[in-house]
Structure formats: structure tokens, C-alpha cells
C-alpha positions in Angstrom: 0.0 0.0 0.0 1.5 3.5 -1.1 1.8 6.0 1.6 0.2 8.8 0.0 1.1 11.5 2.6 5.1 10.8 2.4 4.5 10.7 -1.6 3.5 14.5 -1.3 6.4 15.2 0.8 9.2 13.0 -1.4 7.3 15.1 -4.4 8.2 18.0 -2.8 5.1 19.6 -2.7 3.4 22.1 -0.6 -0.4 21.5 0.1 -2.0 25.1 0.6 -4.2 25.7 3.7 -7.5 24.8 3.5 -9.9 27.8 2.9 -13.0 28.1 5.1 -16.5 27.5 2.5 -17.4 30.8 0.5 -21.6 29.6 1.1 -23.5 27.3 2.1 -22.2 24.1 1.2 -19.5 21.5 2.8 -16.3 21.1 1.1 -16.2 17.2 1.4 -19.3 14.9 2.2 -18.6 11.3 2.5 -21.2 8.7 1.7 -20.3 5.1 1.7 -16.8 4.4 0.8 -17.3 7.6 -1.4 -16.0 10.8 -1.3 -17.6 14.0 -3.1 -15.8 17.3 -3.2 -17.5 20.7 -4.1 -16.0 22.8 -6.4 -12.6 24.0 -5.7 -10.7 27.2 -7.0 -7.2 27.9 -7.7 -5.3 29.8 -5.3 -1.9 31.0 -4.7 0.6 30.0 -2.2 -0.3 33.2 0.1 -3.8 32.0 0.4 -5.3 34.2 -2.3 -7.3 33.3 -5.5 -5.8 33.1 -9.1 -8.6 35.5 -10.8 -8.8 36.1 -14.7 -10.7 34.4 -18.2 -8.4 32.3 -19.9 -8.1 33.6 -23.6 -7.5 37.3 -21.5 -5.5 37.0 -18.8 -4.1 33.7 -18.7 -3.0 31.6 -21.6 -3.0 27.9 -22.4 -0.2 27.0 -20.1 -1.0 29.4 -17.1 -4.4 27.7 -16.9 -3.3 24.5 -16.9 -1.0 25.3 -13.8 -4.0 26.8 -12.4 -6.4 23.9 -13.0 -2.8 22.1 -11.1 -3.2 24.5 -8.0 -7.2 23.5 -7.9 -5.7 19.7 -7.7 -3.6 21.1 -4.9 -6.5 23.0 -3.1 -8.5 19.1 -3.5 -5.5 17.1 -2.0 -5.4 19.8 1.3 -9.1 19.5 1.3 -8.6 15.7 1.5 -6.3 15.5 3.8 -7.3 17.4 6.2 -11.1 16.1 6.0 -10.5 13.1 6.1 -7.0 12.8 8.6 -4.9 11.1 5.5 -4.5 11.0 1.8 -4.3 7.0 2.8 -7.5 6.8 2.6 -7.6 7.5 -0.6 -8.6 3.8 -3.3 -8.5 5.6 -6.7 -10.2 9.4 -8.7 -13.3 7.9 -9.8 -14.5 11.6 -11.2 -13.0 14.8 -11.7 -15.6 17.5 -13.2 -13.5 20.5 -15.0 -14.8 23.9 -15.4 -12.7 26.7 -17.2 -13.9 30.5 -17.9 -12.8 31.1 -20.7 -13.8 33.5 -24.2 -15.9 32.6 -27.0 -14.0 30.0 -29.3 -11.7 28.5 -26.7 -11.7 24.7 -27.2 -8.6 23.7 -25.4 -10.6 23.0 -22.2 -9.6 18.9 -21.6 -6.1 20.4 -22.1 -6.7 22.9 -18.9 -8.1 20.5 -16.9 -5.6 17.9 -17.4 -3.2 20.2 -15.0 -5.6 18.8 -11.9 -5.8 15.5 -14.0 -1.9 15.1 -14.2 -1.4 16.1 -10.3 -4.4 13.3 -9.2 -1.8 10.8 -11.7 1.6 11.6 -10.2 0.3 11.5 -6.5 -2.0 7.8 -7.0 -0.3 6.5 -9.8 -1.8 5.3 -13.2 -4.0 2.3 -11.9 -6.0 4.7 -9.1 -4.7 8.5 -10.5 -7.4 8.3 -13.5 -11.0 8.6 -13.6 -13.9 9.5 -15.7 -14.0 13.2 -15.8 -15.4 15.8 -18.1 -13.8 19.6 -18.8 -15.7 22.2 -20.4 -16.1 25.8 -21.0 -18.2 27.8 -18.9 -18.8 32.1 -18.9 -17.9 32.8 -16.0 -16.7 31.0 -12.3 -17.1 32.7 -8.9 -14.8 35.6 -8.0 -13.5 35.9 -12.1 -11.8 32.1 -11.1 -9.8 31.1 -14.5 -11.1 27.4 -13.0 -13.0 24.9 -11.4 -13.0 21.3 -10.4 -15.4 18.8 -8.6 -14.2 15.5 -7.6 -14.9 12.4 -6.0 -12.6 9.8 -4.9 -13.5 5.9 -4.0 -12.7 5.2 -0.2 -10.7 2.3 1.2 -12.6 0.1 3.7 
């Protein structure tokens, strides 16, 4: 069994702190041996959100390192709902949202940033689900993206 916590750390990565609900909502609910994650936004390593359309502010590559920092902003969430990232069986679904302008079709590309993280953490066997990435108006507070998740529970 992979020790998902120590894989973070031997990654060298930083998980940001986990941000208090904007509404009414709960970040993680867990039914069964599933877990379900509401959205999550990008943010930046002071605690702040990454803000902007992609197609304006932020180009192909800059959203997919913030659809990354959304993957970040899940794996915090996880950990700290739920004690350990050993919990963790496999991604079953991650849902992708990216504000973007008219005529941007690069949106699987974006998401694959949160997609890519989920991989390198949990490994090819349990590091890909189903998921689905689209283009969407607008996010909340100008958010360049968006990601839903749910992840399979061991036990």
C-alpha cells in the first residue's frame, strides 16, 4: 500500500491551507466508501485566489498550472477532511470547469493540469478517472477554474 502523505512530501510539494466555504455548502461529504468534493478554486501559495478568463489574462499553459493549484486545493481539502491522503482507493470523477472567451476549445487540455497532479500522487492504476472539462462564462470571483471531484474510499 503507497503512503500517500510521504509521496507528497518525497514530491516535494506544498499543500495550501485549506480555505473556510465561501456559502452554504461543505467542502467534502462522505457517503459510503465515497468521497464527493464541491467545487474547488485555484489559489496562490499566500492564500489568495488566481482570478482572470483564460483567452485574456491567462493563456494555455497558465491555466493549466491553475487547474494544477485547484488539484492542490482538493488534496489539502482531502487530507485534512479526512486525517490522510491514505485513505484514498482511486479518482473515480473529476468535473472541470474553465472561464474562458468565446471560441476557446482547449478546455480537456486545462483541466488535465488537476488530472496530471491526481496521476503523479496515486499512480496510473487509481490516479485516473472519468472526468469531463468544459467551458463555462464565468466561475465565482473571475476564477480562470473549477474542479469537482470524488474519490473511491478504502474500507
Amino acid at each position: 500500500m503507497m503512503d500517500f502523505d510521504a509521496k507528497i512530501k518525497e514530491m516535494g510539494l506544498q499543500l495550501p491551507p485549506v480555505s473556510a466555504p465561501k456559502g452554504l455548502y461543505k467542502p467534502l461529504i462522505v457517503s459510503g466508501n465515497l468521497a464527493y468534493l464541491s467545487g474547488h478554486l485555484p489559489g496562490k501559495a499566500d492564500g489568495t485566489l488566481i482570478q482572470g478568463k483564460v483567452g485574456e489574462e491567462y493563456d494555455l499553459e497558465e491555466a493549466k498550472a491553475a487547474a494544477r493549484a485547484v488539484g492542490m486545493a482538493i488534496l489539502a481539502t482531502l487530507q485534512h477532511e479526512l486525517g490522510s491522503l491514505n485513505r484514498i482507493k482511486r479518482v473515480v470523477k473529476l468535473f472541470g470547469m474553465v472561464n474562458a472567451t468565446p471560441g476557446f476549445d482547449k478546455h480537456p487540455y486545462v483541466i488535465n493540469g488537476c488530472s496530471e497532479l491526481m496521476l503523479e500522487v496515486f499512480g496510473p492504476e487509481n490516479g485516473v478517472g472519468a472526468r469531463s472539462a468544459f467551458g463555462v462564462a464565468g466561475l465565482p470571483a473571475n476564477c480562470p477554474v473549477e474542479v469537482e471531484a470524488i474519490f473511491e474510499l478504502i474500507g
